[in-house]
Structures are given as C-alpha cells and as structure tokens.
N, C-alpha and C positions, 0 to 999 in steps of 0.2 A: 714682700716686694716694697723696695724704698716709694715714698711719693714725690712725685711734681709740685713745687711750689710755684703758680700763677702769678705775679706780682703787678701792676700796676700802675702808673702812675697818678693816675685820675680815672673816674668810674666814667667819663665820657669815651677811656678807650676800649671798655667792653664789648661796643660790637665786632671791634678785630680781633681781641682776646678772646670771644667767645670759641672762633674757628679752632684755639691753642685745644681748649677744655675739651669739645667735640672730640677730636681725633685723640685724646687721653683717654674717655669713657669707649670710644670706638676698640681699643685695644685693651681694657678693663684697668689702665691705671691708676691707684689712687691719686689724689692732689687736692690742693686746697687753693682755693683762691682770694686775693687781697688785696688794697689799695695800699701802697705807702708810696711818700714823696722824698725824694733824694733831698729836695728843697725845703718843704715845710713840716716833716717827720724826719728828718734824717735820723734820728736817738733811735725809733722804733725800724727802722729799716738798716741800720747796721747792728742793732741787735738781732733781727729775724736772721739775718745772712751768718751770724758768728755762731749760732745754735741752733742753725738748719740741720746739719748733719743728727746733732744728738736728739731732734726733733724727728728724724725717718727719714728725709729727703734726702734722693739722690741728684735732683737735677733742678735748677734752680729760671725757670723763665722770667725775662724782665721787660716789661713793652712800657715805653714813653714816646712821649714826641716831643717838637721843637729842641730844647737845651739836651733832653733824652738821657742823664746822668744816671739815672735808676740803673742797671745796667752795670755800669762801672762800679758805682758805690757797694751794689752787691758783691757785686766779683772782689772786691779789696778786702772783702770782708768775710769770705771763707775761701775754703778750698774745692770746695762740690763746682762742676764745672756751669757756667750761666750762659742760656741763649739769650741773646738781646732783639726785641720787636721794636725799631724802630718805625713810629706808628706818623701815618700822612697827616700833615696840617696845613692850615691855611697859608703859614710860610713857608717860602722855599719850598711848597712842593713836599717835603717831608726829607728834602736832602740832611736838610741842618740835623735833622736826627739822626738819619743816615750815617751822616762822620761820629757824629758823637757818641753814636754807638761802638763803632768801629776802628775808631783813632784811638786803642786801649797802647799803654805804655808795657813793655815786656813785664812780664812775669804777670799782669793782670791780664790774662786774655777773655773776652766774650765773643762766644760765638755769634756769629748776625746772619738773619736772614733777611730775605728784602722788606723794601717798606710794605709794611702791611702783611708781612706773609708770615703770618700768625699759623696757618695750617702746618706748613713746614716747620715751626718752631717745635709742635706740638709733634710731631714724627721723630723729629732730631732727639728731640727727648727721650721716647720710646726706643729708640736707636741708641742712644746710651747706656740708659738701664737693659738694655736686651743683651749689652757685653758681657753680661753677671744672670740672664736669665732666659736659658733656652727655650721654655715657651714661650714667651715673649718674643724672641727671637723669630720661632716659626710660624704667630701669628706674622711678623713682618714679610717672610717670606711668601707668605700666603700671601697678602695682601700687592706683592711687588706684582707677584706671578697674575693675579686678579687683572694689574694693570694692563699687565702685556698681553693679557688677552684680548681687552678691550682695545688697546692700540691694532691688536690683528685682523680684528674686524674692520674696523674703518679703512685699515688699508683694504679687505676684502672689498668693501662695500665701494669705497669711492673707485677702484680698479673695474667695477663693473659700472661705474657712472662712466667713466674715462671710456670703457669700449662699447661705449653706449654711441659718443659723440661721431 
C-alpha cells in the first residue's frame, strides 16, 4: 500500500494535523509525518514532493496557515495528487489561508478542505488510495455504512423526543 505523507508547516499545527494521522492509523495506513516551510525550507520541501512518488507515497497532505503556500509548492512539485489543510490563525480568521490554499493556477490543482478540517483531509486520502485498493476501499464502505446508522438512531431517538412533546 502507497503511504501518506503528513507535511506541515510548523510543529504548532500538530494539534489539527494530528486529527489527518488518527483517521490514517484508523483505516491501517502507512504515513509519515514532517515539518517543512514553503518559506524557510523551501530546498527540502520541493525536494520531498519531486521524490514522493519513488519514496511509496500515493497522496501527499499539506496544512499551513496564514500565507499557507506549503500546499501549492508541493503540488508544483510532483504529480501525486496534494490535499491542502488550511489551518485557523489569529488572522483573518484562517480565511487568508483559506484562498491561499485554494486560489491554485490550472494544471497545479490541490485539493482543500475546510479550515481546520484535518479529519476530512485524512479520509480524502484514504479515498484516493482506495481507487487502486479494494480493501481499503470496503473498510470505507464499512465505516460510511457505520455512519448512517448512527444518523438512524438519532432520528429514531429525537422522533420519540418529538412524540413525547
């Protein structure tokens, strides 16, 4: 199975990356995880993205904030496809990383999930490599199915609140 590479761009965005990592070992897949700065490592971080591929990696995650360029630099720099975690800051709310994530020029696309939403990054991923791996594939399906049960119940339950009133 290819692995996830976790990327970074400062070790203060760990507590929303961690949610990415969780839901990787939830579904058993490899990854590794890494700080590089678009800004102050650029050398080492468009090196990792050029020899992702021939390193195992199928799917390449990237969470910043603020300027949030980690993200794009990756994606310019191979062809494995890159989720972007646009990660919440003191500025702007966590917008400004938001676009920056997501204002990609054609032919560099990264995918983005909300600010913060590092769980979803880490499913999307799973969701990728499950194109090329059917068990993988019907852990997700498991896990969808999981959900809507749990949604069945709350409807059961709040339906008996509601003919309660």
């Amino acid at each position: 199975m290819k692995k996830v590479a976790v990327i970074m761009g400062s070790d203060s965005d760990f507590p929303v990356v961690k949610k990415a990592v969780n839901k990787l070992k939830d579904f058993g897949v490899p990854y590794e995880v890494h700080v590089m700065s678009a800004h102050r490592t650029p050398d080492e971080a468009c090196n990792f993205a050029k020899n992702a591929r021939k390193n195992g990696f199928g799917v390449i995650i990237a969470a910043a904030g603020m300027a949030a360029h980690l993200a794009g630099v990756l994606a310019a720099n191979t062809t494995l496809p890159v989720i972007g975690i646009p990660i919440k800051s003191a500025a702007f709310d966590g917008m400004d990383a938001l676009l920056a994530t997501v204002m990609m020029p054609t032919g560099i696309p990264v995918a983005t999930v909300a600010v913060d939403g590092a769980g979803n990054a880490g499913v999307l991923a799973v969701e990728m490599l499950a194109l090329s791996d059917d068990a993988l594939a019907e852990k997700l399906e498991d896990v969808k199915a999981k959900m809507a049960q749990e949604v069945a119940k709350k409807d059961k339950d709040i339906q008996s609140k509601v003919a309660e009133l």
